[in-house]
C-alpha positions as CSV (number, residue, x, y, z in Angstrom):
1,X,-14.3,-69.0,-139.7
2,X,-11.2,-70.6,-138.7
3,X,-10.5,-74.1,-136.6
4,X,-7.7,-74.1,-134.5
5,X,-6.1,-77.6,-133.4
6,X,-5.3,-78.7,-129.6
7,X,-1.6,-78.7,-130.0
8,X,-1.8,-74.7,-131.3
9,X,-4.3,-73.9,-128.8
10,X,-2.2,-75.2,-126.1
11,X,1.4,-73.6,-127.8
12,X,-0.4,-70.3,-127.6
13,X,-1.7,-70.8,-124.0
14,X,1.8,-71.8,-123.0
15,X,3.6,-69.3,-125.1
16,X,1.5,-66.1,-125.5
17,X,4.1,-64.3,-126.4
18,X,6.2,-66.5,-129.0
19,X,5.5,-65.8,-132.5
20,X,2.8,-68.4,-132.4
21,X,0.8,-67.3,-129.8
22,X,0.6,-63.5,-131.3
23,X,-0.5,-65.0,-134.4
24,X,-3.0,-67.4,-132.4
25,X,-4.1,-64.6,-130.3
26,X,-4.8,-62.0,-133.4
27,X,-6.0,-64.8,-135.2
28,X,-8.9,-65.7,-132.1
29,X,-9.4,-62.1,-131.3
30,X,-10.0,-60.9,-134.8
31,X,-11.9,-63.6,-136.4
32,X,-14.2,-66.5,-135.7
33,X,-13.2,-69.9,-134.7
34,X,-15.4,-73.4,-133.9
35,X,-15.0,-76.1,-131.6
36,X,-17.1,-79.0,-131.2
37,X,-17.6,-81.1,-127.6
38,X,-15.1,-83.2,-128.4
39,X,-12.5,-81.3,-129.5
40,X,-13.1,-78.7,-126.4
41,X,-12.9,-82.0,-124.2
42,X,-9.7,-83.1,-126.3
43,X,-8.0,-79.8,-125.6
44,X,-9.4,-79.5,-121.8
45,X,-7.4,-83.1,-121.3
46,X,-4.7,-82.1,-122.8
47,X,-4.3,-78.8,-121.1
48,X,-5.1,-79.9,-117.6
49,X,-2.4,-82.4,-117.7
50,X,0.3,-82.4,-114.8
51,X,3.3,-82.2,-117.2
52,X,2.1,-78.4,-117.9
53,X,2.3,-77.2,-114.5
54,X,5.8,-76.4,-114.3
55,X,4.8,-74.0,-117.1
56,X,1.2,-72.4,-115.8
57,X,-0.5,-72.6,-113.1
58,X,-3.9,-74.8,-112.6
59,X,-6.1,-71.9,-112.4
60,X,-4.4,-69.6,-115.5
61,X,-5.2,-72.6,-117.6
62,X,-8.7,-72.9,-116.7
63,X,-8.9,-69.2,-117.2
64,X,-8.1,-70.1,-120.4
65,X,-10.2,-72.6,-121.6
66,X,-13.2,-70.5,-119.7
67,X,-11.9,-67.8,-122.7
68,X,-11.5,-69.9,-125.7
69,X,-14.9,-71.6,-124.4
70,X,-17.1,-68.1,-124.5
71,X,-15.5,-66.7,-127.7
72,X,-16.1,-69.9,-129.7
73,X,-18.6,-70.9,-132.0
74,X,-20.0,-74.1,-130.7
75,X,-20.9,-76.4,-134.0
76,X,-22.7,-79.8,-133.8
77,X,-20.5,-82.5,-136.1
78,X,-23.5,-84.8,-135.6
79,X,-25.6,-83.0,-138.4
80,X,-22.7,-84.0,-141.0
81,X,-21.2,-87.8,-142.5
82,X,-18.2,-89.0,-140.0
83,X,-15.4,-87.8,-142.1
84,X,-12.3,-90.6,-142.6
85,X,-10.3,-88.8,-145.0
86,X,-6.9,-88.0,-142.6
87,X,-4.5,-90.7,-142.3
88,X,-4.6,-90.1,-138.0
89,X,-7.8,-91.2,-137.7
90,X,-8.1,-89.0,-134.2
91,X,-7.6,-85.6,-136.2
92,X,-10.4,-86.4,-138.5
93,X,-12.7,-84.5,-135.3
94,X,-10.8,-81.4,-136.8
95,X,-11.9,-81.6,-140.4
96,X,-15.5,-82.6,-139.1
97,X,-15.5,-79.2,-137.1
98,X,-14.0,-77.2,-140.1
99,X,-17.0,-78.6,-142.6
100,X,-19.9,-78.3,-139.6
101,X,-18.3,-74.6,-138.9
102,X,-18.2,-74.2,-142.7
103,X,-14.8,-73.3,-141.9
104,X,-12.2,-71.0,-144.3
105,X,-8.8,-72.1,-142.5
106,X,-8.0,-75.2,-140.6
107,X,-4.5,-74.1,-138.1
108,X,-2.2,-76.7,-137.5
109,X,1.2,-78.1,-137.2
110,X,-0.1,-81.2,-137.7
111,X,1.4,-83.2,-140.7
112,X,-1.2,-85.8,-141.2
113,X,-3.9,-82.8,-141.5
114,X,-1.6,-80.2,-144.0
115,X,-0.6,-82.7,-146.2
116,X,-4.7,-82.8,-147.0
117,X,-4.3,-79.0,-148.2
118,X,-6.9,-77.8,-149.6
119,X,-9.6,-80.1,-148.6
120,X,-13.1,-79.3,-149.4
121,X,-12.5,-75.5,-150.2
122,X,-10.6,-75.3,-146.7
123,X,-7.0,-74.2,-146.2
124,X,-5.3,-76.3,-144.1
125,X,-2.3,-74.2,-142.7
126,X,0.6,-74.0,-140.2
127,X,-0.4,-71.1,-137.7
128,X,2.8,-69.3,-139.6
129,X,1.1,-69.7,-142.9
130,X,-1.8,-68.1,-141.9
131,X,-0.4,-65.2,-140.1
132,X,1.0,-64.3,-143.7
133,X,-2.1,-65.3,-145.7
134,X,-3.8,-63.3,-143.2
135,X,-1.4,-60.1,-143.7
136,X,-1.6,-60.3,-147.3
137,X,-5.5,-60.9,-147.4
């Protein structure tokens, strides 16, 4: 079971074909990933912003989050203590997923969350980390 953060998520809609996105893609395709309400809502902001329309259009980005929506596995953070271990207080909705999703791999290029690597049994990785870890596995 792998979480995948808003900023990756939205690099791979972007980009589908960078080096990131493949690995995103395989990685979404192949294996199991959880979102909660508020990180869908987090990454449905995000995406729908104006700034990204020069890159794709309104309705390819709601295709997109329609996707990642249906192939998810939905997880309730409610059921589990508020988690206040990440120094970015706001990504602390990521480790919460990760522990409700009981979650191998936590993707990210997000500083405040790799420096917590491993956390709880979880590997917290850059998406380029995992595409090897997943290779050599």
């Amino acid at each position: 079971m792998l979480v995948i953060d808003t900023n990756v998520l939205i690099s791979s809609a972007l980009f589908p074909k960078s080096p990131l996105g493949k690995i995103v893609g395989r990685a979404v395709e192949f294996q199991s990933f959880a979102l909660s309400g508020e990180t869908f809502a987090e990454l449905k902001e995000v995406l729908m912003r104006e700034r990204f329309d020069r890159y794709l259009g309104k309705q390819t980005r709601i295709d997109f989050l329609e996707k990642t929506a249906a192939k998810a596995r939905w997880v309730d953070t409610g059921q589990i203590p508020h988690v206040r271990d990440c120094r970015d207080a706001k990504d602390n909705k990521f480790l919460e997923v990760a522990l409700a999703a009981k979650a191998n791999h936590l993707i990210t290029g997000d500083q405040d969350l790799l420096m917590l690597d491993p956390w709880h049994g979880i590997r917290i990785l850059t998406p380029a980390d995992f595409g090897v870890v997943t290779e050599d596995e």
